[in-house]
Phi, psi and omega in degrees: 000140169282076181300296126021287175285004176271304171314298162328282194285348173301282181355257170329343173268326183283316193293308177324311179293332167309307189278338162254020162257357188241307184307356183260335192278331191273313173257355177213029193317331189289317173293328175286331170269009184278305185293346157268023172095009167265155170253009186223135146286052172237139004269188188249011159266003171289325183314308181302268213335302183311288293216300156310347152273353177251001167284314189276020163250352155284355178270346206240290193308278189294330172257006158276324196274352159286320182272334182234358184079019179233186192229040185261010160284299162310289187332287192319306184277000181245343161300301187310333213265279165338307203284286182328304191284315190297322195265351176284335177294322184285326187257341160225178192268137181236180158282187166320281227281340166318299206299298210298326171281340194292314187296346197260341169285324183279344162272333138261013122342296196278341156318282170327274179303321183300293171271343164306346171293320193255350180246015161267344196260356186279000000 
């Protein structure tokens, strides 16, 4: 297997999904919480905030793995991300979707380290 072009495109799928998830937050806020179980956007500039942090950690994302070849900005930032949504879900009532980003932040991460271990050792 090319683990290197497996990596390439892991990459490139997570940073998409950052990036499409900070365009919802930025351009449809209302709808994005809706759809992730809130009844309320307010106020919408933590929403804008959310929705620019997650344009610049795919950018962090794609220009750490262009310029030096690794993910330990991705790991990192979908470990903390993971820890942050579980705990936040454990300690208030939270929707679906707390739970849902979290396993889907931990699994990629753990995606993520997993194939950069075979396409740095292959």
């Amino acid at each position: 297997m090319d683990w290197k072009r497996l990596e390439r495109w892991l990459v490139t799928l997570i940073a998409l999904h950052s990036l499409a998830v900070g365009a919802g937050l930025l351009l449809a806020p209302e709808w994005a919480v809706r759809f992730g179980g809130w009844e309320r956007a307010e106020p919408l500039f933590f929403l804008w905030q959310a929705g620019v942090f997650h344009v610049v950690v795919a950018t962090g994302y794609l220009l750490e793995y262009r310029r030096q070849g690794t993910v330990a900005f991705l790991v990192a930032t979908k470990a903390m991300a993971t820890v942050f949504l579980f705990g936040a879900a454990l300690l208030s009532r939270q929707p679906w979707i707390v739970w849902f980003s979290g396993l889907g932040d931990g699994a990629m991460g753990l995606c993520a380290c997993l194939v950069h271990r075979r396409a740095t050792s292959a």
